[in-house]
C-alpha positions in Angstrom: -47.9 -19.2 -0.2 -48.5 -18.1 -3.5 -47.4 -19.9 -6.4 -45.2 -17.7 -9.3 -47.5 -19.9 -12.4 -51.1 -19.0 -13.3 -53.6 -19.7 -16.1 -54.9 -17.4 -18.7 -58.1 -18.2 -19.9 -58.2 -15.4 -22.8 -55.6 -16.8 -24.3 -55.5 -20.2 -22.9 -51.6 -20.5 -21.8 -50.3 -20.9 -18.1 -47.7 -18.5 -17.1 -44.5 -17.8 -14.9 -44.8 -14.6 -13.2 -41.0 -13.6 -12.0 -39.0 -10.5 -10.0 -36.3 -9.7 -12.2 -34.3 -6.3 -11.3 -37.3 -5.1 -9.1 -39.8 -5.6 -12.1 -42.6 -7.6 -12.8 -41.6 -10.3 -15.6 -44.5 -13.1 -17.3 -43.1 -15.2 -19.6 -45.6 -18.5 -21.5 -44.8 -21.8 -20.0 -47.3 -24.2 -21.7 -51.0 -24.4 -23.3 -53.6 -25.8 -22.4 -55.7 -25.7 -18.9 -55.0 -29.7 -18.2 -51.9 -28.9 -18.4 -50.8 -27.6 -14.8 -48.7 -30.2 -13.8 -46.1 -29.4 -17.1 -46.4 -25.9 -16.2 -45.6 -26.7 -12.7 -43.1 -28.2 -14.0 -41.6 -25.4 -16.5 -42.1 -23.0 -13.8 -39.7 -25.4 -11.7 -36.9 -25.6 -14.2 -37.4 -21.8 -15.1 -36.6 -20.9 -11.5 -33.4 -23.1 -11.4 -32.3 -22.1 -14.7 -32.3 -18.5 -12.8 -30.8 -19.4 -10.0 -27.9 -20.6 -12.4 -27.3 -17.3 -13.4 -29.7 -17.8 -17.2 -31.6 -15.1 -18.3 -34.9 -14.3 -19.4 -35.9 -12.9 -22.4 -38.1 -9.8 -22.3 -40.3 -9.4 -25.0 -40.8 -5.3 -26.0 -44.0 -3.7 -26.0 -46.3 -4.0 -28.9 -45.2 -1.2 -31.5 -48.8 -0.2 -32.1 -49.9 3.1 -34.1 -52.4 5.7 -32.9 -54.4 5.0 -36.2 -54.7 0.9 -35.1 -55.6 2.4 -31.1 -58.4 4.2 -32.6 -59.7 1.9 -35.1 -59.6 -1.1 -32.6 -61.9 1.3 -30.2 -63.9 2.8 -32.5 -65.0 -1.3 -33.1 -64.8 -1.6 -29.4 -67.5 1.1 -29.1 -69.5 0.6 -32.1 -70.3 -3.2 -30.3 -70.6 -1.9 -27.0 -72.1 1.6 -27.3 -74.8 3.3 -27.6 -74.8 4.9 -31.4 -74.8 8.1 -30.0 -71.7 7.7 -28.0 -69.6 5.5 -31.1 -71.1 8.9 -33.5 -69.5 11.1 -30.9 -66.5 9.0 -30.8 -66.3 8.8 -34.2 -66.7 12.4 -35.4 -63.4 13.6 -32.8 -61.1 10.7 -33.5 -61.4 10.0 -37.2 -59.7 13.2 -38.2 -57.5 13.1 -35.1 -56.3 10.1 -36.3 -55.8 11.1 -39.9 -53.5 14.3 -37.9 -51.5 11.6 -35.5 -52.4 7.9 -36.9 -48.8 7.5 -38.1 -47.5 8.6 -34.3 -46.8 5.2 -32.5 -49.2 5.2 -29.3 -46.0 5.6 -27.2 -44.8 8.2 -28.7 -48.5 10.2 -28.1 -48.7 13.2 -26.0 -51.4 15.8 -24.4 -50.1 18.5 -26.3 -50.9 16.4 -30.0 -54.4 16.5 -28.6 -54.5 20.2 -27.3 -52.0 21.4 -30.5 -55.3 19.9 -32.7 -57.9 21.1 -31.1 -56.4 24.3 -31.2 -55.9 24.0 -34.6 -59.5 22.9 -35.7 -60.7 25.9 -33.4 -58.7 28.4 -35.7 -60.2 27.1 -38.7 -63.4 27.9 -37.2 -62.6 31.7 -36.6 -62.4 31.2 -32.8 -59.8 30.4 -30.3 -60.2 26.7 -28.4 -62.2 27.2 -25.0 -60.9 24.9 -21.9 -64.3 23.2 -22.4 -63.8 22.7 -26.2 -60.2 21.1 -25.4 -61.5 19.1 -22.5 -64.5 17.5 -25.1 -62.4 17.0 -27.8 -59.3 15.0 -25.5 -62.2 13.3 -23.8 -62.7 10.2 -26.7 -58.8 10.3 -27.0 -58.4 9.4 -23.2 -60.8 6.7 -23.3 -59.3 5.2 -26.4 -56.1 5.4 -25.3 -56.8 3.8 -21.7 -59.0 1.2 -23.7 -56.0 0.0 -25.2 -53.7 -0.1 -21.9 -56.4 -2.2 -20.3 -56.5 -4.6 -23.0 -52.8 -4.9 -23.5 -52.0 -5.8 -19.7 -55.4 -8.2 -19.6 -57.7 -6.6 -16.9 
């Protein structure tokens, strides 16, 4: 049987994970790795305070620009890139960010990415190629799927 409490070495805090209206819920239950017996213990009295009808607080997602998503990757790939790749990454999302960095990361769609491209194509004298779109969303994807890997921990 598994047990709902777990450790978390990156940030060094044991956890409850609960089922609360059909969704996944982790809330902090104590620090510290020796510590398993309190948490067993936390996790415990979480549970009955549950069962008594309590509830648990949710915490809301991070508010987090696209101007903080980029920089954090663009750090992220400068340390573990090859400089070609962080140069490429850097010369697409720099001024994408100055267009969208004030857009919270939530709020960021496919269409900001196409919309800009499009835009930066016309400046040009030419109309955005599929290809041209497909390069320039590429760093944009990776950022962005950077950041939802490191928010949920994998």
């Amino acid at each position: 049987m598994a047990r709902g409490f777990f450790y978390r070495n990156f940030d060094g805090w044991w956890y409850a994970q609960l089922t609360i209206d059909g969704g996944r819920v982790q809330r902090k239950l104590v620090k510290g790795r020796a510590n398993e017996k309190q948490a067993e213990e936390a996790y415990i009295k979480l549970r009955a305070e549950l069962l008594n009808g309590a509830e648990v607080p949710v915490a809301p997602a991070p508010s987090v620009t696209v101007a903080e998503v980029i920089d954090r990757f663009l750090d992220h790939s400068q340390a573990n890139h090859k400089a070609a790749t962080f140069q490429y990454y850097l010369s697409y999302l720099v001024p994408f960010a100055k267009a969208h960095g004030r857009l919270r990361s939530s709020e960021l769609k496919a269409l900001h990415a196409t919309a800009w491209m499009d835009k930066k194509a016309m400046k040009r004298g030419r109309g955005a190629r599929s290809s041209q779109r497909s390069s320039a969303r590429s760093p944009g994807r990776k950022s962005k799927g950077w950041s939802t890997k490191r928010r949920s921990g994998s």
